[in-house]
GULUMZA-405269 format. One record per residue (C-alpha): residue in three letters; x, y, z. Coordinates in steps of 0.1 Angstrom, whole numbers. Example, Ala and Ser with C-alpha at 12.3 -4.5 7.8 and 13.67 -1.06 7.14 Angstrom:
2
@r=ALA u=123 v=-45 w=78 $
@r=SER u=137 v=-11 w=71 $
***
This chain:
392
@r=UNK u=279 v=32 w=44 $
@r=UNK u=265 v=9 w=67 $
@r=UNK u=230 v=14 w=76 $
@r=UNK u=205 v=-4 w=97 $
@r=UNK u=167 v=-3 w=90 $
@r=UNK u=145 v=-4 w=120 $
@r=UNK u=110 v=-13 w=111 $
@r=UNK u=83 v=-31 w=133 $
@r=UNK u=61 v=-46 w=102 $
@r=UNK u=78 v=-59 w=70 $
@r=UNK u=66 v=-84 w=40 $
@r=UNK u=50 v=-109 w=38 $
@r=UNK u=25 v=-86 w=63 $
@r=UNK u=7 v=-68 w=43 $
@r=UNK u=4 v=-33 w=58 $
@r=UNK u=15 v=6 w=42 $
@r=UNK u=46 v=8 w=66 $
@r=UNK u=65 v=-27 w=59 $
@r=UNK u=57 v=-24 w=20 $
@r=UNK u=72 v=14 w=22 $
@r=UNK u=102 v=2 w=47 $
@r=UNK u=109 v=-23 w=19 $
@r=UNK u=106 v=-6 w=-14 $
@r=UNK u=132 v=25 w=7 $
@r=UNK u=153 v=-3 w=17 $
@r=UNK u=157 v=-17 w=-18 $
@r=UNK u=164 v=24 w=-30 $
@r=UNK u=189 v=27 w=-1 $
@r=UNK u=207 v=-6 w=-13 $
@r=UNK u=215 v=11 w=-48 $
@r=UNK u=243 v=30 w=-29 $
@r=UNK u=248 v=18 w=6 $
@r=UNK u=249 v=-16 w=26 $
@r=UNK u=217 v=-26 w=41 $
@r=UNK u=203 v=-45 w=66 $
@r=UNK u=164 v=-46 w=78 $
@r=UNK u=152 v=-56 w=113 $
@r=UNK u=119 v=-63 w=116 $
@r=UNK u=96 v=-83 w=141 $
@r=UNK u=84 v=-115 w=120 $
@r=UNK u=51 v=-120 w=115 $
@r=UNK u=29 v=-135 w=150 $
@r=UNK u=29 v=-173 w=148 $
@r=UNK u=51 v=-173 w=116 $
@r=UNK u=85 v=-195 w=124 $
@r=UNK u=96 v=-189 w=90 $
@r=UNK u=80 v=-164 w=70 $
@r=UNK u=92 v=-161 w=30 $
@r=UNK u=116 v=-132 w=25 $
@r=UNK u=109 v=-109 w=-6 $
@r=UNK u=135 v=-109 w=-32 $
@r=UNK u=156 v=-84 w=-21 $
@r=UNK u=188 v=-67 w=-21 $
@r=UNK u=189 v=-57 w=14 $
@r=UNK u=196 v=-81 w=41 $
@r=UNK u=162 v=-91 w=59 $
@r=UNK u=168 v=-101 w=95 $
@r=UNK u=137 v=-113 w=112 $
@r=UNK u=133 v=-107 w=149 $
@r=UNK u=112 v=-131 w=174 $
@r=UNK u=113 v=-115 w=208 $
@r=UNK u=98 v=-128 w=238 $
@r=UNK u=84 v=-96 w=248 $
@r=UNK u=58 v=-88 w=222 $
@r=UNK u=22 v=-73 w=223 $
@r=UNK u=14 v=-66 w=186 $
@r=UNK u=36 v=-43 w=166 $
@r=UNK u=51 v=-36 w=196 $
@r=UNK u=84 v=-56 w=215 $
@r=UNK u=115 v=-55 w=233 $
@r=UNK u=141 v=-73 w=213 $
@r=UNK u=167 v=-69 w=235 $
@r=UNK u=201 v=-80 w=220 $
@r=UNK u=189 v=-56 w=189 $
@r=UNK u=213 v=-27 w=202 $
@r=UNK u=243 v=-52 w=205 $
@r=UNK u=236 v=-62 w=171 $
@r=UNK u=237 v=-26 w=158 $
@r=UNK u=270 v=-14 w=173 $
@r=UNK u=283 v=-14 w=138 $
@r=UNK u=266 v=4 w=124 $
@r=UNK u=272 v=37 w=109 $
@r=UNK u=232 v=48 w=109 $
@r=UNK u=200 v=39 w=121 $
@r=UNK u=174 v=44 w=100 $
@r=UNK u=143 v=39 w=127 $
@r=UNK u=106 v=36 w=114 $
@r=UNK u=83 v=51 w=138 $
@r=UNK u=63 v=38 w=151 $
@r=UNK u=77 v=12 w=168 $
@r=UNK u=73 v=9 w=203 $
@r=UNK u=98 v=-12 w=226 $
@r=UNK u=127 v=-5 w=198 $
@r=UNK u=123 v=32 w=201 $
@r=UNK u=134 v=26 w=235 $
@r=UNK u=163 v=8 w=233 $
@r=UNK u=177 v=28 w=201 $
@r=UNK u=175 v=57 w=224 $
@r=UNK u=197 v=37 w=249 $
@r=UNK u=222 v=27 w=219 $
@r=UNK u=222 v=69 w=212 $
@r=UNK u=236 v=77 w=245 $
@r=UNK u=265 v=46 w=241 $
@r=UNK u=272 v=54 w=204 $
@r=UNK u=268 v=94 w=201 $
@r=UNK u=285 v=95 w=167 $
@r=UNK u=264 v=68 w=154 $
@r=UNK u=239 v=82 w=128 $
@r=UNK u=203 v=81 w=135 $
@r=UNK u=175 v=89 w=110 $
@r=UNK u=136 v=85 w=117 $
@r=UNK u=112 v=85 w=93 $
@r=UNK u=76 v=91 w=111 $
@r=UNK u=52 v=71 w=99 $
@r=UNK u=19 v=80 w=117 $
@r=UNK u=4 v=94 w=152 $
@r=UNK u=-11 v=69 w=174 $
@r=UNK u=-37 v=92 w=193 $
@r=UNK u=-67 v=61 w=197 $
@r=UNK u=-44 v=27 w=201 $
@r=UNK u=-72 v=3 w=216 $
@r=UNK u=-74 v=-11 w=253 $
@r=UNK u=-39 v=-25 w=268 $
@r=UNK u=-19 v=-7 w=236 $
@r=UNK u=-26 v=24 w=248 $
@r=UNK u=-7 v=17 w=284 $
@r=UNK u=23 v=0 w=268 $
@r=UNK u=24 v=30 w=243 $
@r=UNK u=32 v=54 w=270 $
@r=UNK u=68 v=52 w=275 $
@r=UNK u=68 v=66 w=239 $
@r=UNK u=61 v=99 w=243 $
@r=UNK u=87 v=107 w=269 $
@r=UNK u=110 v=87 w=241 $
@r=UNK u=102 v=101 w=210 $
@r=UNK u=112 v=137 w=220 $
@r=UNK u=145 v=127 w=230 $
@r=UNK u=148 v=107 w=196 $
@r=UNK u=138 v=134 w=178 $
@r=UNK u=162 v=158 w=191 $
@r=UNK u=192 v=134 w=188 $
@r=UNK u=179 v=127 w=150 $
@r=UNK u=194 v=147 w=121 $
@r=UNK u=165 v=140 w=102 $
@r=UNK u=131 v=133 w=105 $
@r=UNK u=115 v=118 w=73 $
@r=UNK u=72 v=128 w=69 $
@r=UNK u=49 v=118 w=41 $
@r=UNK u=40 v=155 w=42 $
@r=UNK u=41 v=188 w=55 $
@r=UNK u=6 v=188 w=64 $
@r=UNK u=6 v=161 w=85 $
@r=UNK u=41 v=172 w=102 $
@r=UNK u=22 v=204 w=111 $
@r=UNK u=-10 v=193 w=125 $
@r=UNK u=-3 v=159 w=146 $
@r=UNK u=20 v=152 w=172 $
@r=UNK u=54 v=161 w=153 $
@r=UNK u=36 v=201 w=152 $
@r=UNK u=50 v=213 w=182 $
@r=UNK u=85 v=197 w=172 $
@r=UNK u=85 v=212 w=135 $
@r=UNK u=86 v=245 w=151 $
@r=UNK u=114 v=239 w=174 $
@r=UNK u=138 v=217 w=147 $
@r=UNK u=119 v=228 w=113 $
@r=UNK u=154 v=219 w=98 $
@r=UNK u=151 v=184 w=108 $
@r=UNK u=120 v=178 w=88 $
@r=UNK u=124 v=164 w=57 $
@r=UNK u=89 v=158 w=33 $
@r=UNK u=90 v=131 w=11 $
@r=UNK u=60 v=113 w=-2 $
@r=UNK u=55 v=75 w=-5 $
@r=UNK u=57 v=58 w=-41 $
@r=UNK u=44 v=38 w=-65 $
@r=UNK u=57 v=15 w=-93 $
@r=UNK u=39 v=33 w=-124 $
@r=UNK u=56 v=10 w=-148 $
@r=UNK u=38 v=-16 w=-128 $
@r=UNK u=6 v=-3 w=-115 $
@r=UNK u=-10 v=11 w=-147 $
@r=UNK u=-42 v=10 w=-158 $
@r=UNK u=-52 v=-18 w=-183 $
@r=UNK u=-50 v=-1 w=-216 $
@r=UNK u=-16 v=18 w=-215 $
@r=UNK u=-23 v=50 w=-236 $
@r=UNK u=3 v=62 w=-257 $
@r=UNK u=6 v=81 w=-292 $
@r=UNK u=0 v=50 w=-309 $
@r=UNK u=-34 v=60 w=-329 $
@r=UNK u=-48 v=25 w=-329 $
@r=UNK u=-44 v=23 w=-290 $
@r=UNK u=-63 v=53 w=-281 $
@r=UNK u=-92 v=48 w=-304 $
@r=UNK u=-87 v=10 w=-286 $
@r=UNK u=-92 v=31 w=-257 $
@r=UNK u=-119 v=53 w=-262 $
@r=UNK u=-138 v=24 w=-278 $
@r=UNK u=-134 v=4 w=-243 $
@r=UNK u=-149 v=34 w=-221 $
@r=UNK u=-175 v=45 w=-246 $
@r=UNK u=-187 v=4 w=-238 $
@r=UNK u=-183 v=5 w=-205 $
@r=UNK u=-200 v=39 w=-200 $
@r=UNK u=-232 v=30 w=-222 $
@r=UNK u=-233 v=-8 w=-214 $
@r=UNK u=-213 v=-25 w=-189 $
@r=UNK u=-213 v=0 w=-161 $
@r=UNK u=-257 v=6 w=-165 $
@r=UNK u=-258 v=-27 w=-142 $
@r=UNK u=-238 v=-15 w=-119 $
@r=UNK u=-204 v=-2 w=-102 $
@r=UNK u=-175 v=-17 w=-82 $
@r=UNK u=-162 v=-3 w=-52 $
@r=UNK u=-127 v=-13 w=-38 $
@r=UNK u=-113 v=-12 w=-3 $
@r=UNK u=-80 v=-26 w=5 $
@r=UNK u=-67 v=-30 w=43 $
@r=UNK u=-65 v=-50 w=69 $
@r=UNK u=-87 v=-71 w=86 $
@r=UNK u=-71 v=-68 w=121 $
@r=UNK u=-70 v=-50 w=154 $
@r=UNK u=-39 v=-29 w=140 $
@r=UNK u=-58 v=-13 w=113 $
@r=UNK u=-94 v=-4 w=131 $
@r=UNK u=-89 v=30 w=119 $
@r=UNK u=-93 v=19 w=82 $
@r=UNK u=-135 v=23 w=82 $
@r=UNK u=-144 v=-1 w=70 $
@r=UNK u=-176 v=-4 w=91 $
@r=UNK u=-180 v=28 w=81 $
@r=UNK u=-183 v=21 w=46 $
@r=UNK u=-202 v=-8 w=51 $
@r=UNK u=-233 v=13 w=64 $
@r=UNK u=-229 v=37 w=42 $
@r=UNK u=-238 v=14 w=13 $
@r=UNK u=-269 v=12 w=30 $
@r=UNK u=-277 v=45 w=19 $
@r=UNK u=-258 v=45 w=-18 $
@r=UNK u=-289 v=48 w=-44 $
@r=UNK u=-266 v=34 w=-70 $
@r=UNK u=-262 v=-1 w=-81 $
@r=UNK u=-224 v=-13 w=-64 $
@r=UNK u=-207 v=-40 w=-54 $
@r=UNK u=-183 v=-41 w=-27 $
@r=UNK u=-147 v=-58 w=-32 $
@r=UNK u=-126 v=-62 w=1 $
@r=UNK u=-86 v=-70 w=-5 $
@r=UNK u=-74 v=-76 w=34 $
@r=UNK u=-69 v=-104 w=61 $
@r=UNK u=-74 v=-104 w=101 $
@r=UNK u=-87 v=-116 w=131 $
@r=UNK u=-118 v=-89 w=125 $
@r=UNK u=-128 v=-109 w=96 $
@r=UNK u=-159 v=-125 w=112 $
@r=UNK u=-169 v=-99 w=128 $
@r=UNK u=-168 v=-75 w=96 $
@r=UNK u=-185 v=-105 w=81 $
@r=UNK u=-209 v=-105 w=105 $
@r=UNK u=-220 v=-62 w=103 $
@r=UNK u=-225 v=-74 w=61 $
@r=UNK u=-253 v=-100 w=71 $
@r=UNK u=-267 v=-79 w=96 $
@r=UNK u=-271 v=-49 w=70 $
@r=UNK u=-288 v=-71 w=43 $
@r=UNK u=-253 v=-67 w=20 $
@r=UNK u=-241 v=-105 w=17 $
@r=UNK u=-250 v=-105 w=-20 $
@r=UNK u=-229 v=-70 w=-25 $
@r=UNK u=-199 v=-76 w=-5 $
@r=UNK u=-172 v=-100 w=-15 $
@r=UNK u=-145 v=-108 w=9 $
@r=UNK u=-113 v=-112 w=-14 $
@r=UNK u=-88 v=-121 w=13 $
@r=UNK u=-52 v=-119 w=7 $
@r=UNK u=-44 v=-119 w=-28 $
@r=UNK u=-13 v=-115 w=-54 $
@r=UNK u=6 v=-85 w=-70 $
@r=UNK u=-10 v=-96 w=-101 $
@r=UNK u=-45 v=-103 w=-86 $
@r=UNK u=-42 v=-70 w=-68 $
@r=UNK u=-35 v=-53 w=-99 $
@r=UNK u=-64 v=-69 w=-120 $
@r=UNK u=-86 v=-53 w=-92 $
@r=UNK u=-76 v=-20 w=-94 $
@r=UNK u=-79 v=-17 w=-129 $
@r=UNK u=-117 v=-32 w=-130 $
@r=UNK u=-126 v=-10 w=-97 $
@r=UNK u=-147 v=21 w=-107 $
@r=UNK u=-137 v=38 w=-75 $
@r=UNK u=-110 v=33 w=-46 $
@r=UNK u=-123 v=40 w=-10 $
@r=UNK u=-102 v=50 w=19 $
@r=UNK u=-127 v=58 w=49 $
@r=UNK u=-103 v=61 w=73 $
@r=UNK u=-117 v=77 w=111 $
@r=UNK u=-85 v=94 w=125 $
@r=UNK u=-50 v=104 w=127 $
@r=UNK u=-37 v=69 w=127 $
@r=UNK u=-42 v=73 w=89 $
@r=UNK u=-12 v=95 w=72 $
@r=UNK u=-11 v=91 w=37 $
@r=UNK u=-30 v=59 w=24 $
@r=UNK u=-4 v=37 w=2 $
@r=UNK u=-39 v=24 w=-12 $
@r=UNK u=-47 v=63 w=-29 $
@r=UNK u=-14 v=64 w=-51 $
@r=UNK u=-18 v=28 w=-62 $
@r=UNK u=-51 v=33 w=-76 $
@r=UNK u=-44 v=67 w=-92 $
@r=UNK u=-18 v=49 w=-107 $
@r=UNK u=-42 v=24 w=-120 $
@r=UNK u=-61 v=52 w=-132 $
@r=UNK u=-88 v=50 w=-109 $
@r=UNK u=-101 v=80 w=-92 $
@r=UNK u=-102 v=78 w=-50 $
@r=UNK u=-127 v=89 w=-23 $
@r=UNK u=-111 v=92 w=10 $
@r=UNK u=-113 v=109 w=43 $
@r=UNK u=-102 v=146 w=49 $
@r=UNK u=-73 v=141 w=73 $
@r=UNK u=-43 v=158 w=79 $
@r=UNK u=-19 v=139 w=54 $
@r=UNK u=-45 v=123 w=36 $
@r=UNK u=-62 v=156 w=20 $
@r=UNK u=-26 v=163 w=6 $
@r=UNK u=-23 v=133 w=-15 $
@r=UNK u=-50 v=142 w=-40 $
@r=UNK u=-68 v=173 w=-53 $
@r=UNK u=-101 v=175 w=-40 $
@r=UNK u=-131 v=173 w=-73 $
@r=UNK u=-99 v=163 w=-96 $
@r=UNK u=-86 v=127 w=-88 $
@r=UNK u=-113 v=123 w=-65 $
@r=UNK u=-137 v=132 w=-38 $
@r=UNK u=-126 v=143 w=3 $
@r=UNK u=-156 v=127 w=27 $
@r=UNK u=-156 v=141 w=62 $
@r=UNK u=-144 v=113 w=88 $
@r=UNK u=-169 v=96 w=108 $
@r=UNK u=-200 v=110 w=82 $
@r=UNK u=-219 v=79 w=66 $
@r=UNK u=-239 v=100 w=47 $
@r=UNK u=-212 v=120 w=33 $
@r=UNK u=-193 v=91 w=24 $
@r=UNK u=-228 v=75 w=4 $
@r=UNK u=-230 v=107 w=-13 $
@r=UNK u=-194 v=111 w=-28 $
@r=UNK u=-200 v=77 w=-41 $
@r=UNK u=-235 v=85 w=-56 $
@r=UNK u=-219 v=118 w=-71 $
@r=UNK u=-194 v=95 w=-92 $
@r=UNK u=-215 v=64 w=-100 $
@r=UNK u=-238 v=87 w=-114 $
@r=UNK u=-214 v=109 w=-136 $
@r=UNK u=-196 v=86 w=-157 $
@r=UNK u=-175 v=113 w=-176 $
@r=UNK u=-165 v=130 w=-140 $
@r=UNK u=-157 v=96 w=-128 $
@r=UNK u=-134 v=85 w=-162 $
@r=UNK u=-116 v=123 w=-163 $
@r=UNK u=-107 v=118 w=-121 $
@r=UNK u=-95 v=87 w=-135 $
@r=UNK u=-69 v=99 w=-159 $
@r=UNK u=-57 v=127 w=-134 $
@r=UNK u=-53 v=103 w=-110 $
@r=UNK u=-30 v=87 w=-137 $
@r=UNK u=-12 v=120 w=-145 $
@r=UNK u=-3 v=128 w=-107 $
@r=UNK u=2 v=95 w=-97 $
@r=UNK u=31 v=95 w=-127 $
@r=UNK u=46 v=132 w=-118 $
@r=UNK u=47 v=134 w=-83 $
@r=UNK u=45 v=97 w=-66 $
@r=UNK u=69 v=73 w=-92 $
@r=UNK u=94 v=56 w=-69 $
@r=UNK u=120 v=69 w=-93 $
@r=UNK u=113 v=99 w=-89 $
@r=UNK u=108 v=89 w=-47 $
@r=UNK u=144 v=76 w=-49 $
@r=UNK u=162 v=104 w=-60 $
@r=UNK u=151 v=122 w=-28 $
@r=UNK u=160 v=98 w=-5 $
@r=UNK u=192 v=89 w=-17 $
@r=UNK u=200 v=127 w=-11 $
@r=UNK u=190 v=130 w=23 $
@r=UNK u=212 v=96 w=35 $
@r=UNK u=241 v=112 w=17 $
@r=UNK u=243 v=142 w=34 $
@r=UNK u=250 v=147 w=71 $
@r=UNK u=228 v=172 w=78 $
***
C-alpha cells in the first residue's frame, strides 16, 4: 500500500512529533511504501535527511508562519495515494487534505493527534482558527484517529469527539529504542556485572553524589515549545535546598532570554546550556543525570518523548500532572507528578529525591522495567502495523 505521511516537523528539528513521525514512518516502511512530507526546517535550503527507509520529501512553501503553511500543490502530489496518514497538528495542510477528501472519497485517511493547542502565542492563535471548523470534519471522514493515550483523548479537545466515534480512537503510546537508550551498566544474570553494578551505586550514593546532583531538561529553546517550563524550573531551583546542577539539551531563538532569567536568579554557575547535541552525547547525559524534569504548564504537552527516554536510561522523572502526561508513569514509582504552574512544588519533588538516594536509585530501575514492557518500539510496531492493515 501506498501511504503518504503528513507531518509539519521532521529531523534534523529536534522536537517529540518529527522524531515520533519518523521512527512510525520507518515501522510503516517494514510492510508498505512510504513517503514523508514535511515543511523543512526555517532558513534550511538543504537540511540532511536521516537514514531512512521511507522517502523524505521536504516542503518549502511560500506561505509559512512557523509550524504552520499552505503548501499548495501538496494535494496534487498525493492523488496517488492509497492513505493519508496526517499528523495533527498541522495547520494550513489540514486544510487542504480535507479538500483532497472531498475529490478522492475512497482515498484512506488516518490521523494520529498529536497534541491540543489551547495557548498558541500572539498571531498563531488567529491563523489557528480555521482549524477547529477543520478538524471536526477530518475527524469524521478519518477511520482512525491515533492518541498517545486514553487519558488525554478524554480530557482535551478530542473528549467531546471520543464520545461520538469512540471506535475511531485508537491508543497507542510513543516508543523508545531500549536496545539503545539503556542505562550505562546493562544488568543481566551475569554475577560479575551486577556486583559491577552495585559496587558503582554503592560509590556514587556514599561519595560521588554527597557534592551534589544533576538535573536534566531536554526541549526546545524556541517560541514553539514555551509550554516546556523551563522558566519554571529555573526559579524553582531557587528554592531547591540540595546541591544540583542544571543541564539544558535544546536550541532556539529564546536562548538569550532563558540565558538571561539564569543571571538574573544568581544560577550562572549551576546552569549549563548544552545546546544541540548527538544521539551519543544525548545518551551519555541521560545516563549521568540523577533526575529527568519535564515541567511542562499546559495542554500543549501530551506525553513527553523526553519521560520514556530517560526511564529507559534508568533514570527516574519528575514531571507535570497533565492529562497524557500523568499516564506515562506511576506516580511515587518511576518518579514524582508536580502540579503545573507550582514552583514550590516542583523544588520540593526534587528535594524529596536528592535527599533519598535509595528512593531515587529504585524509581530508577522501574523506570527501566516499564520503559522495557510497555514503551519498546518493538513492541510500539506491532500495534501500528495492525491498525494500517485493517480498514476499519
Amino acid at each position: 500500500m501506498k501511504i503518504a505521511q503528513i507531518v509539519c516537523a521532521f529531523p534534523p528539528y529536534a522536537g517529540g512529533i518529527g522524531q515520533s513521525a519518523y521512527r512510525l514512518g520507518e515501522i510503516l516502511s517494514r510492510e508498505h511504501q512510504v513517503s514523508t512530507f514535511t515543511l523543512a526546517a526555517a532558513k534550511e535550503k538543504n537540511p540532511q535527511k536521516p537514514e531512512a527507509r521511507q522517502k523524505i520529501i521536504f516542503m518549502y512553501p511560500y506561505l509559512r508562519v512557523g509550524h504552520g503553511a499552505l503548501p499548495l500543490f501538496l494535494p496534487f502530489r498525493l492523488l496517488s495515494y492509497d492513505l493519508i496518514y496526517l499528523h495533527y497538528p498541522f495547520f494550513g495542510a489540514d486544510a487542504l487534505i480535507l479538500l483532497l477528501s472531498r475529490l478522492r472519497r475512497k482515498q484512506r485517511l488516518i490521523i494520529h493527534y498529536h497534541m491540543d493547542t489551547p495557548a498558541l502565542p500572539g498571531f498563531k492563535k488567529v491563523l489557528a482558527l480555521p482549524s477547529r471548523l477543520i478538524l471536526p470534519r477530518l475527524i469524521k471522514k478519518a477511520e482512525k484517529i491515533i492518541v498517545s493515550s486514553q487519558d488525554y483523548a478524554d480530557n482535551g479537545n478530542l473528549a467531546k469527539i471520543a464520545k461520538l466515534y469512540p471506535e475511531k480512537i485508537k491508543v497507542i503510546p510513543f516508543g523508545v529504542e531500549t536496545d539503545v537508550f539503556r542505562p550505562k551498566i546493562k544488568t543481566d544474570n551475569s554475577k560479575v556485572v551486577n556486583q559491577a553494578a552495585a559496587l558503582v551505586n554503592f560509590v556514587t550514593r556514599h561519595f560521588i553524589k554527597r557534592g551534589g546532583h544533576t538535573l536534566l531538561f531536554i526541549g526546545g529553546l524556541d517560541q514553539a515549545h514555551y509550554f516546556k517550563g523551563l522558566s519554571l524550573l529555573l526559579k524553582s531551583m531557587k528554592l531547591i535546598t540540595s546541591t544540583v546542577t542544571l543541564n539544558i539539551i535544546g536550541t532556539g531563538e529564546l536562548k538569550n532570554q532563558y540565558e538571561k532569567e539564569v543571571k538574573s536568579l544568581g544560577l550562572s554557575n549551576r546552569v549549563n546550556f548544552l545546546g544541540k547535541v548527538s544521539e551519543d552525547e544525548l545518551i551519555r547525559q541521560y545516563q549521568n543525570a540523577d533526575l529527568l524534569i519535564l515541567p511542562s504548564i499546559n495542554e500543549h504537552e501530551a506525553f513527553g518523548l523526553v519521560l520514556i527516554e530517560a526511564m529507559a536510561c534508568g533514570v527516574p522523572v519528575i514531571a507535570s500532572r497533565l492529562p497524557g502526561v500523568r499516564s506515562v508513569f506511576e506516580d511515587g514509582k518511576q518518579g514524582y507528578f508536580c502540579e503545573p504552574g507550582n514552583v514550590r512544588d516542583l523544588a520540593e519533588k526534587i528535594d524529596q529525591l536528592c535527599r533519598d538516594e535509595n528512593k531515587r536509585q529504585a524509581m530508577g530501575q522501574a523506570a527501566r522495567i516499564l520503559a522495557k514492557d510497555k514503551y519498546d518500539w518493538e513492541k510500539i510496531a506491532d500495534q501500528i502495523l495492525d491498525e494500517f492493515s485493517n480498514n476499519r
